[in-house]
C-alpha positions as CSV (number, residue, x, y, z in Angstrom):
1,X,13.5,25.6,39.9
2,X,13.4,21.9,38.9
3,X,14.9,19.5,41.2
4,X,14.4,16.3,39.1
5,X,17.5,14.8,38.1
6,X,18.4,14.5,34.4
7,X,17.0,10.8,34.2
8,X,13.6,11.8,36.2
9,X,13.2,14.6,33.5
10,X,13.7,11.8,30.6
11,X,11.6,9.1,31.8
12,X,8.6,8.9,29.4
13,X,10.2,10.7,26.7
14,X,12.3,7.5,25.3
15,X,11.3,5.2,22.5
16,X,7.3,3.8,22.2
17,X,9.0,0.7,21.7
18,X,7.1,0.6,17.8
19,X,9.8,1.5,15.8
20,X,11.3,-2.0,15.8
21,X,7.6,-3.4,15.3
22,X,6.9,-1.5,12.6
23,X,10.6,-2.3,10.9
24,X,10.0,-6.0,11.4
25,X,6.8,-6.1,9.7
26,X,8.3,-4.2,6.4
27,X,11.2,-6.8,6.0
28,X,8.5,-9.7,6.9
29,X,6.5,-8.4,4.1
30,X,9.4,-7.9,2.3
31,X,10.5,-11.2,2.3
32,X,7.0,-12.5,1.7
33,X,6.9,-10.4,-1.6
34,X,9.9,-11.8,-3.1
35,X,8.7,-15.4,-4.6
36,X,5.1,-13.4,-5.7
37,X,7.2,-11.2,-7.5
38,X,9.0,-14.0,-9.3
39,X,6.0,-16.3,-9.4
40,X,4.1,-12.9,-11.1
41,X,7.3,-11.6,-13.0
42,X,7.4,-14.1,-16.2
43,X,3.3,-13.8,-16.1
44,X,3.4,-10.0,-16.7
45,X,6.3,-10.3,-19.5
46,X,3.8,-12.6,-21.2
47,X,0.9,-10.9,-20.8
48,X,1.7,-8.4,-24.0
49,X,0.9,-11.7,-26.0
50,X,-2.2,-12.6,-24.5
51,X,-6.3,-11.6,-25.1
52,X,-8.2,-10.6,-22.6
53,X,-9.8,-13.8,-22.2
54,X,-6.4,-15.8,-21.4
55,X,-6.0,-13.4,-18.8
56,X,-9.4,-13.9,-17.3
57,X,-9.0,-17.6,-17.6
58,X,-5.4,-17.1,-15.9
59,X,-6.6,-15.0,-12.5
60,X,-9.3,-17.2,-12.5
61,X,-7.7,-20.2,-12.1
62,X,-7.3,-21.3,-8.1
63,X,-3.9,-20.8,-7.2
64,X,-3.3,-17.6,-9.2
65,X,-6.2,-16.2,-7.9
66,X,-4.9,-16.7,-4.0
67,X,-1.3,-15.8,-5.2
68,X,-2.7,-12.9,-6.9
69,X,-4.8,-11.7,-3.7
70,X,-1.9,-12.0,-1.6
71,X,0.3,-10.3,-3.3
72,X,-2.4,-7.4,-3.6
73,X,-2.8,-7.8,0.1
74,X,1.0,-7.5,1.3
75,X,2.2,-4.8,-1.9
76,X,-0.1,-2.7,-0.5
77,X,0.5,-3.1,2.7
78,X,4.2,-2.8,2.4
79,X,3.9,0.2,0.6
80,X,1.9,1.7,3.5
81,X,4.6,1.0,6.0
82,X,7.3,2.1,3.5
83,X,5.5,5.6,2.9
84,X,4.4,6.2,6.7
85,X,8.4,6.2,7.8
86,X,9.3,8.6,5.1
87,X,6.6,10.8,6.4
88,X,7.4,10.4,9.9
89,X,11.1,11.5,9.4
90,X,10.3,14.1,6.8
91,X,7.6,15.8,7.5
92,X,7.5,18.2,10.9
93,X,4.8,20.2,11.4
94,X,2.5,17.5,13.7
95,X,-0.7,18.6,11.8
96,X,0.1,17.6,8.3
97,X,2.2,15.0,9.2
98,X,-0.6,13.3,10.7
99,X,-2.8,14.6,8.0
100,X,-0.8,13.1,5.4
101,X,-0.4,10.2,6.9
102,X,-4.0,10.1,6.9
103,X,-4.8,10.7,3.6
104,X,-2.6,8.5,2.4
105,X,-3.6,5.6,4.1
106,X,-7.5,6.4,2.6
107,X,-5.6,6.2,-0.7
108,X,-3.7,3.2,-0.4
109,X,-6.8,1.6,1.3
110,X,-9.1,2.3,-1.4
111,X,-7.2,1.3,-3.9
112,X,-6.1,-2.0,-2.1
113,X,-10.1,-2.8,-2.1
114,X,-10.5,-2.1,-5.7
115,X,-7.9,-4.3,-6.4
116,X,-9.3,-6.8,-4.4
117,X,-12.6,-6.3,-5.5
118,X,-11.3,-6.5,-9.2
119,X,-10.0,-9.7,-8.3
120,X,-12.7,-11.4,-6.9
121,X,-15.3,-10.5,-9.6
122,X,-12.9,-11.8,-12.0
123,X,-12.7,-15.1,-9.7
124,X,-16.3,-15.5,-9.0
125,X,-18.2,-13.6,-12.3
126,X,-15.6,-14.5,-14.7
């Protein structure tokens, strides 16, 4: 026989207090995204047109490069927070939610780094 009362028996079991963390940071990044994607937008329309050297030239120059890099940075990073709720909600069984959650982080990490990495030799190697 239990004697705790109904709130005794709930304490503990309420909200970790990261939901609303974890929802602020997707609109932040949100909002961050918005003018990359229109600063990037008329570049990738008119990148049909262009050699590979203009493009080199382009991610090469300073403030494309660090535009470029952040937006790298905070896509993938959005995308990470994005993909973690869906799992969370539909996904039950503890073990591969966690699994997937997992492995999908690896994934989005590694290719995050590539990108970077692609980047930066373009930035510093030409």
């Amino acid at each position: 026989m239990n004697y705790r009362s109904p709130l005794a028996r709930a304490r503990g079991l309420g909200s970790a207090k990261q939901g609303t963390h974890e929802w602020w940071r997707q609109r932040v990044t949100s909002i961050a995204l918005i003018p990359l994607i229109f600063w990037l937008a008329p570049v990738v329309v008119s990148l049909p047109h262009a050699d590979y050297e203009q493009v080199v030239r382009w991610i090469a120059t300073p403030w494309n490069s660090i535009f470029l890099l952040s937006f790298i940075i905070l896509v993938f990073y959005h995308a990470t927070l994005g993909l973690q709720v869906v799992m969370e909600d539909y996904i039950h069984t503890e073990w591969l939610k966690m699994l997937s959650i997992l492995g999908m982080k690896l994934v989005f990490s590694f290719l995050a780094l590539a990108s970077l990495y692609a980047t930066l030799r373009i930035v510093f190697m030409g």
